[in-house]
C-alpha positions in Angstrom: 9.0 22.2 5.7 8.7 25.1 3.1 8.7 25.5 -0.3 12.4 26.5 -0.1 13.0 23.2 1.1 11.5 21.4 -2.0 12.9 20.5 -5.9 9.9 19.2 -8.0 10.4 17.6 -10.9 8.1 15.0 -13.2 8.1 11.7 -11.9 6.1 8.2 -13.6 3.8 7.4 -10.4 2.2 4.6 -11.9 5.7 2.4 -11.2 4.6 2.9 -7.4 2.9 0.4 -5.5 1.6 2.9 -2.8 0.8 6.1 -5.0 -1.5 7.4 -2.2 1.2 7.7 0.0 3.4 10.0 -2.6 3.2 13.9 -2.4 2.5 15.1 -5.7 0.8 18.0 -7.1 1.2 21.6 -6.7 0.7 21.1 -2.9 3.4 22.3 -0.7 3.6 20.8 3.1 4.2 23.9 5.0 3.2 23.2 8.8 4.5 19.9 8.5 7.5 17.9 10.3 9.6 15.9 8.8 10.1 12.6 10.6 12.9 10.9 9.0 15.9 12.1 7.2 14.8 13.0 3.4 18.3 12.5 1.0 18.3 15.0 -2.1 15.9 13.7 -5.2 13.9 11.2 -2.8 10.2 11.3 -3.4 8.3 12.8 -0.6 6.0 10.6 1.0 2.7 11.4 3.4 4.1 8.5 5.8 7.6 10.5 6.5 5.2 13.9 7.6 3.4 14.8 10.5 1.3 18.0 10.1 2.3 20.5 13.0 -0.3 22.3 15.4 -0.6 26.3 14.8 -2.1 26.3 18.7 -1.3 23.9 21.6 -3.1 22.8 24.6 -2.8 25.3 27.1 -1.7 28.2 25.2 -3.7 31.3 25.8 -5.3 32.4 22.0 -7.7 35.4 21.3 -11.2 34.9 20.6 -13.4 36.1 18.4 -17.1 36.0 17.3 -18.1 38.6 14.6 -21.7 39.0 12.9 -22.5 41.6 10.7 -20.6 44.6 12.0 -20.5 43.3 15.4 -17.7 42.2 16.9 -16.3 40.7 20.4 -13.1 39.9 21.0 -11.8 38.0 24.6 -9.2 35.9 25.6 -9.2 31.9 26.2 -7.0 28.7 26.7 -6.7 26.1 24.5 -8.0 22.9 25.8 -6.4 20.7 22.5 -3.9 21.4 19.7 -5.3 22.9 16.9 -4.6 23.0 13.3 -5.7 25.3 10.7 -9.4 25.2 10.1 -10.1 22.8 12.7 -12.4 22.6 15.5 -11.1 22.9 19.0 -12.4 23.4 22.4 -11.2 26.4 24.9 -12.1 27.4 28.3 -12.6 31.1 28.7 -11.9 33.6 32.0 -15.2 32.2 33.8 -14.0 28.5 33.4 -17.0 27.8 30.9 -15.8 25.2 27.6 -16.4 27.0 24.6 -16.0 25.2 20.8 -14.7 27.3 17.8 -12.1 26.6 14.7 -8.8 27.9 14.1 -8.1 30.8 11.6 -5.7 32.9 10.4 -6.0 36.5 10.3 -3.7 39.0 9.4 -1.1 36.5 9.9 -1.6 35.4 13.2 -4.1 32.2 14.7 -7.2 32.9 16.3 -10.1 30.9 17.5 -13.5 32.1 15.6 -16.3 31.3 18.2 -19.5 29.0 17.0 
């Protein structure tokens, strides 16, 4: 989904039995799937989305670690799916499991090392 793909409008949420479920807000679902057919003016629900990985299990990623102006930079594989800002684990060149979170940096996803 992006924002291209959403109308908002005002809506009374209160006449909703479920308003936890609903979408509202300024919050756009980009990185998200749609798992049923939506039909025009329908209110988006949290229970008809599934949120996307950026990275999947077994892709090869670019590492980092960075402190102060140091920086290292290798390559790894993915050992999980990984969303934005989450924790994943990675097995680098020497076969050692490393943990570090997803990020996005000049428009591309890398792992930060811990």
């Amino acid at each position: 989904i992006s924002k291209d793909d959403l109308d908002s409008k005002i809506v009374d949420i209160t006449v909703f039995s479920d308003v936890n479920m609903i979408v509202a807000g300024d919050f756009i679902p980009e990185g998200y799937k749609v798992l049923k057919d939506i039909t025009p003016g329908e209110i988006l629900r949290w229970d008809t989305l599934k949120k996307m990985p950026v990275i999947k299990s077994g892709q090869r990623i670019r590492l980092y670690f960075s402190k102060g102006n140091f920086t290292l930079t290798r390559e790894g594989t993915a050992l999980e799916d990984g969303y934005p800002d989450s924790k994943i684990k990675i097995k680098i060149e020497n076969g050692k499991t490393l943990y570090g979170v997803v990020k996005k940096i000049d428009g591309e996803y890398l792992i930060e090392l811990l």
